[in-house]
SELOLO-398088 format. One record per residue (C-alpha): residue number from 1; residue in one letter; chain; x, y, z. Coordinates in nm, 2 decimals, m for minus. Layout:
BEGIN
REC   num   residu   chaine       c1       c2       c3
REC   NUM        a        A        X        Y        Z
...
END
This chain:
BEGIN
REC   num   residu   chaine       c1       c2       c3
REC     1        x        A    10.01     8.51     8.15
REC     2        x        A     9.98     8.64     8.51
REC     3        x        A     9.83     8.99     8.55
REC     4        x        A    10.02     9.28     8.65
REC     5        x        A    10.01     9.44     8.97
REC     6        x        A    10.02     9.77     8.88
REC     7        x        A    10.01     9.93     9.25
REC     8        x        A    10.35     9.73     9.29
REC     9        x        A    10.45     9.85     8.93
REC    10        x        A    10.43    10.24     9.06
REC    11        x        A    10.59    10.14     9.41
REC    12        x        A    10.27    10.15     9.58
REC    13        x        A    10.10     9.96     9.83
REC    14        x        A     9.69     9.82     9.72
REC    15        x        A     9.47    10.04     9.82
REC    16        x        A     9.26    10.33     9.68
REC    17        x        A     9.49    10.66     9.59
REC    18        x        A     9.41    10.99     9.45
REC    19        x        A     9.45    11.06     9.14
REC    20        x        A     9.74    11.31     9.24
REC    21        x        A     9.91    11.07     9.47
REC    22        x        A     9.92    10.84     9.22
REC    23        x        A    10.01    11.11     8.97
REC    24        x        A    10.33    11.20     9.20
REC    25        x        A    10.46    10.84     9.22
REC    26        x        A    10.44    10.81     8.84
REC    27        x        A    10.66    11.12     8.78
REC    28        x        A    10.94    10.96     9.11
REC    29        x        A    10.92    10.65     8.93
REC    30        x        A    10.94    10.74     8.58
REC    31        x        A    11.24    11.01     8.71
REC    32        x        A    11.45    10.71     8.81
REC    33        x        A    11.37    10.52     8.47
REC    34        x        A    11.44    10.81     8.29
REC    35        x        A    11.81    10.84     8.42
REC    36        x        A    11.84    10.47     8.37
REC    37        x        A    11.74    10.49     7.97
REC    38        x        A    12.03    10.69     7.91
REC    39        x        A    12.26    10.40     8.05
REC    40        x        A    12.36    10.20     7.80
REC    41        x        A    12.39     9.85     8.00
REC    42        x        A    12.05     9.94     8.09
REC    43        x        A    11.88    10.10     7.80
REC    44        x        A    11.63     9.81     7.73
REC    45        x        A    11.49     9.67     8.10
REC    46        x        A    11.46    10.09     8.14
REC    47        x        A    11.23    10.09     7.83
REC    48        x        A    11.04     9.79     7.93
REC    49        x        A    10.99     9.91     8.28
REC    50        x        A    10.89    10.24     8.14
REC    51        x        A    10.59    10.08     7.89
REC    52        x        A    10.48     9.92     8.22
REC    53        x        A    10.54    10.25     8.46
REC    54        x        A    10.29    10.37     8.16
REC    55        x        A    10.07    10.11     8.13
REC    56        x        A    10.03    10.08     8.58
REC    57        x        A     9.97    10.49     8.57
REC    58        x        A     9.67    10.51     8.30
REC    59        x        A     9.50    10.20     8.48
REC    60        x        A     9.53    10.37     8.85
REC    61        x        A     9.52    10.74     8.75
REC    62        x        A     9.14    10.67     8.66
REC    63        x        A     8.91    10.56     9.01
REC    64        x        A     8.69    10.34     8.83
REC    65        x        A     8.96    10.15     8.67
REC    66        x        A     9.20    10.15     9.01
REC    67        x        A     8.91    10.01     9.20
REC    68        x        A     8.86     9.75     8.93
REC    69        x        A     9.21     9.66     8.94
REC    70        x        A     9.23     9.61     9.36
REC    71        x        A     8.89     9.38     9.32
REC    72        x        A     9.07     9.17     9.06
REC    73        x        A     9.41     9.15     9.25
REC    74        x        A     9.21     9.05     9.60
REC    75        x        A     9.56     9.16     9.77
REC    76        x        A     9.40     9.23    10.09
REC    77        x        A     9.63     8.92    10.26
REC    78        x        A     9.94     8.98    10.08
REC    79        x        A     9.89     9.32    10.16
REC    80        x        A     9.94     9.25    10.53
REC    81        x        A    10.23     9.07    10.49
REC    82        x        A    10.43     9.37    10.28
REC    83        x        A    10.28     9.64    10.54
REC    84        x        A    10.45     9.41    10.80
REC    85        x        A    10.73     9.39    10.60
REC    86        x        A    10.77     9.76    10.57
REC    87        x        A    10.68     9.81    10.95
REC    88        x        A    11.02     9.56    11.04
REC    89        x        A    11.19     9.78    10.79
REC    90        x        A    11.10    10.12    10.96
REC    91        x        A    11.23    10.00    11.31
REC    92        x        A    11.55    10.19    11.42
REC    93        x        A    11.70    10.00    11.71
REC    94        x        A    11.36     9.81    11.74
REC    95        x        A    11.16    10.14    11.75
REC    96        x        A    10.91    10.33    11.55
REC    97        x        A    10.89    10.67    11.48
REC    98        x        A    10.60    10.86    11.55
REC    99        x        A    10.60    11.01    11.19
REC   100        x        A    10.67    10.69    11.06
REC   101        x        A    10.43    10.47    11.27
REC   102        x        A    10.13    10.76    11.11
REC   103        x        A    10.23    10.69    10.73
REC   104        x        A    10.23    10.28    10.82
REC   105        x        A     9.84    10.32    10.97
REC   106        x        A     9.76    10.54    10.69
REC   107        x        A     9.88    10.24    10.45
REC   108        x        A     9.68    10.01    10.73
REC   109        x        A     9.36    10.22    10.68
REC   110        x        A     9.45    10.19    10.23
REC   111        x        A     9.38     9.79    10.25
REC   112        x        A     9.12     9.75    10.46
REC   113        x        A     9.25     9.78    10.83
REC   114        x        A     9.15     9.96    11.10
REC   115        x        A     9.37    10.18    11.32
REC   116        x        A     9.35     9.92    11.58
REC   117        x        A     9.44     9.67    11.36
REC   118        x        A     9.74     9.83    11.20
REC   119        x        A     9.84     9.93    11.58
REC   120        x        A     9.81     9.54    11.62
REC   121        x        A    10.01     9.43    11.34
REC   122        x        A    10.28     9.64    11.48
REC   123        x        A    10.29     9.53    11.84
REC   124        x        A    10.34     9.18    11.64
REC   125        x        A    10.59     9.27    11.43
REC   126        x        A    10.80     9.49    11.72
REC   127        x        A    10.74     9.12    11.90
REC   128        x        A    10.89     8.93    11.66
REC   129        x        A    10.55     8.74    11.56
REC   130        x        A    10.60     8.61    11.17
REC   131        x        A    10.27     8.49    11.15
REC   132        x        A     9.99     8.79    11.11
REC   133        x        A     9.67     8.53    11.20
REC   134        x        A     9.55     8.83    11.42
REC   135        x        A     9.55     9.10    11.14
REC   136        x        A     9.28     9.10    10.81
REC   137        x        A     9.12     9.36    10.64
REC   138        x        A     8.75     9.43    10.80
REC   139        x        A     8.61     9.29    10.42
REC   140        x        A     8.73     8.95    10.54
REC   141        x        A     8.65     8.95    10.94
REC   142        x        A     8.36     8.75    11.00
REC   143        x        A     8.10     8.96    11.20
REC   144        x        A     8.05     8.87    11.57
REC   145        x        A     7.69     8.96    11.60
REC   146        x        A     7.48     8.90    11.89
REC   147        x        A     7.17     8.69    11.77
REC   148        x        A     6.89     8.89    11.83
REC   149        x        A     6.58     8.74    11.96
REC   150        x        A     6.30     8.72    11.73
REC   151        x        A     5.97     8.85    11.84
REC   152        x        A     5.98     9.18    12.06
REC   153        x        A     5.72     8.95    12.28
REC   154        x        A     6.02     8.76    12.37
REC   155        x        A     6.26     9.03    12.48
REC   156        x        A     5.95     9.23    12.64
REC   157        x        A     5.90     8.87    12.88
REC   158        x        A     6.29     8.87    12.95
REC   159        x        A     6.29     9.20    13.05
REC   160        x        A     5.96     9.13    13.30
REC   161        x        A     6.14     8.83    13.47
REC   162        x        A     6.47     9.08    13.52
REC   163        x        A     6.26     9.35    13.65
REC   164        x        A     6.08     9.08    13.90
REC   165        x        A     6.41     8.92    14.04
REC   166        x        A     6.53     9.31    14.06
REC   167        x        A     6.23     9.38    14.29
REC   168        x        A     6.25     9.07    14.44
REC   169        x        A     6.59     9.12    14.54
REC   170        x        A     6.51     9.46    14.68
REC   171        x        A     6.27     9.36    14.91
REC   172        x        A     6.51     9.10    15.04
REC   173        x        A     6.77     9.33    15.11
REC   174        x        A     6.54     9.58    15.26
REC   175        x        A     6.39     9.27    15.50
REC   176        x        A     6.06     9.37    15.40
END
């Protein structure tokens, strides 16, 4: 049996929450069940979804446990995908509002991107790019490093050589 994903379960995108935050989408969520237990047609999905509204809010209310959960579910991809999702669902006549573009880089900043990054994924999405190659989370980036030279004897010489064809060029210039 598959494990749930409890962010999804509380109508949350992974990432790390508060324990109020997450307290406050509990109470929405289990507001809307609520009303639907008293429907008859609906009286046992309601219930069901309410043992698992319970079940997603004491494993995310708790830091240690929410943290444990987003290592397990590795979302970080799939992540990117609904954020992109909810950016093409935020567009009003192709554009993003201000307010709105804030609470999509706050989500960005949640699963591992930075605000460039999120800024990114939105100049794809208001593009019309499906594929998010550009975008990951900064956990799956591959650092760029400069390789740094071994001995300080060798950046010391390198520096000497630089220095020489500096003067060098000086004393050209000044026909010297």
């Amino acid at each position: 049996m598959a494990r749930q994903d409890y962010f999804a379960i509380l109508g949350l995108a992974p990432g790390r929450y508060g324990p109020a935050e997450v307290e406050r989408q509990f109470l929405l969520r289990r507001r809307t069940l609520l009303d639907r237990l008293h429907h008859p047609a609906c009286r046992e999905q309601a219930s069901a979804d309410l043992d698992r509204l319970h079940v997603a809010y004491a494993a995310l209310r708790d830091p240690a446990r929410q943290s444990q959960h987003l290592s397990e579910q590795r979302h970080a991809p799939d992540a990117v995908v609904l954020l992109a999702r909810r950016i093409g669902d935020a567009l009003e006549d192709g554009l993003l509002r201000h307010s709105r573009r804030e609470q999509i880089i706050d989500e960005a900043r949640r699963i591992g991107l930075s605000e460039f990054q999120a800024h990114l994924l939105i100049a794809q999405v208001l593009a019309g790019d499906d594929g998010f190659p550009i975008v990951r989370p900064q956990s799956a980036q591959v650092s760029a490093k400069r390789p740094r030279a071994k001995h300080a004897s060798m950046r010391l010489a390198a520096a000497g050589v630089l220095a020489l064809a500096f003067f060098l060029a000086a004393i050209r210039w000044l026909g010297i």
